[in-house]
Phi, psi and omega in degrees: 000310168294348170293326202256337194277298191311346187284326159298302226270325160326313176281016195310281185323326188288290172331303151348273189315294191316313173316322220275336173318303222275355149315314182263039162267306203310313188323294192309306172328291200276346172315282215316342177253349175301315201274338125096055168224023168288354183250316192315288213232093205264342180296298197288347174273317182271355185283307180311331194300304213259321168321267154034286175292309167273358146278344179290333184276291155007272195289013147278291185298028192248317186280337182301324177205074184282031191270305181295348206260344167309000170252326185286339230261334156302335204258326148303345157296297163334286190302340174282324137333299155321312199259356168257338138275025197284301179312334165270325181306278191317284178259120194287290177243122191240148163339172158291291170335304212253339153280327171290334158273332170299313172256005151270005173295301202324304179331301183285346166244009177261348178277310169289338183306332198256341188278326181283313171322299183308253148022294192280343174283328152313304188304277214308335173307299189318000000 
């Protein structure tokens, strides 16, 4: 039992980081109406809509059993990847705002994606 409580306790940190994931997917989701470029450009509002929703899920499960989360910890680094070059894919010519927010969210959940990787390929050394 005490064995199984410190191997929890090793993942604190990691979780920690995973909240912060599944904060900036709600983020990536709900921008397109804070930044208020859901009517302007409704393609890139909804590609954010549906990131958004699967890096927040992601980084729930993720934070749920993070010993297992180092193969999910790729495909948000992706969608964070997504969501910073999204704004030329998508919508051909974008705003500032909708470029500024899009790649720092991206920014900010591909650092945590990396920052948890990290965290957990160190744990897994040990």
């Amino acid at each position: 039992m005490r064995e199984r409580y410190a191997r929890m306790l090793e993942t604190r940190g990691v979780a920690a980081v995973e909240e912060l994931v599944i904060v900036g997917g709600i983020y990536a989701a709900v921008s397109a109406w804070t930044v208020h470029f859901a009517a302007t450009r409704p393609e890139l509002a909804i590609s954010n809509l549906i990131a958004g929703i699967a890096i927040a899920v992601l980084g729930l499960c993720m934070s749920m059993a993070p010993e297992r989360a180092q193969d999910l910890n790729f495909v948000v680094l992706l969608l964070g990847a997504w969501l910073i070059v999204s704004p030329w894919v998508v919508a051909r010519t974008p705003d500032t705002g909708v470029v500024l927010s899009n790649v720092l969210t991206g920014a900010c959940v591909c650092l945590f994606a990396l920052v948890a990787g990290g965290m957990l390929m160190s744990k897994r050394r040990t």
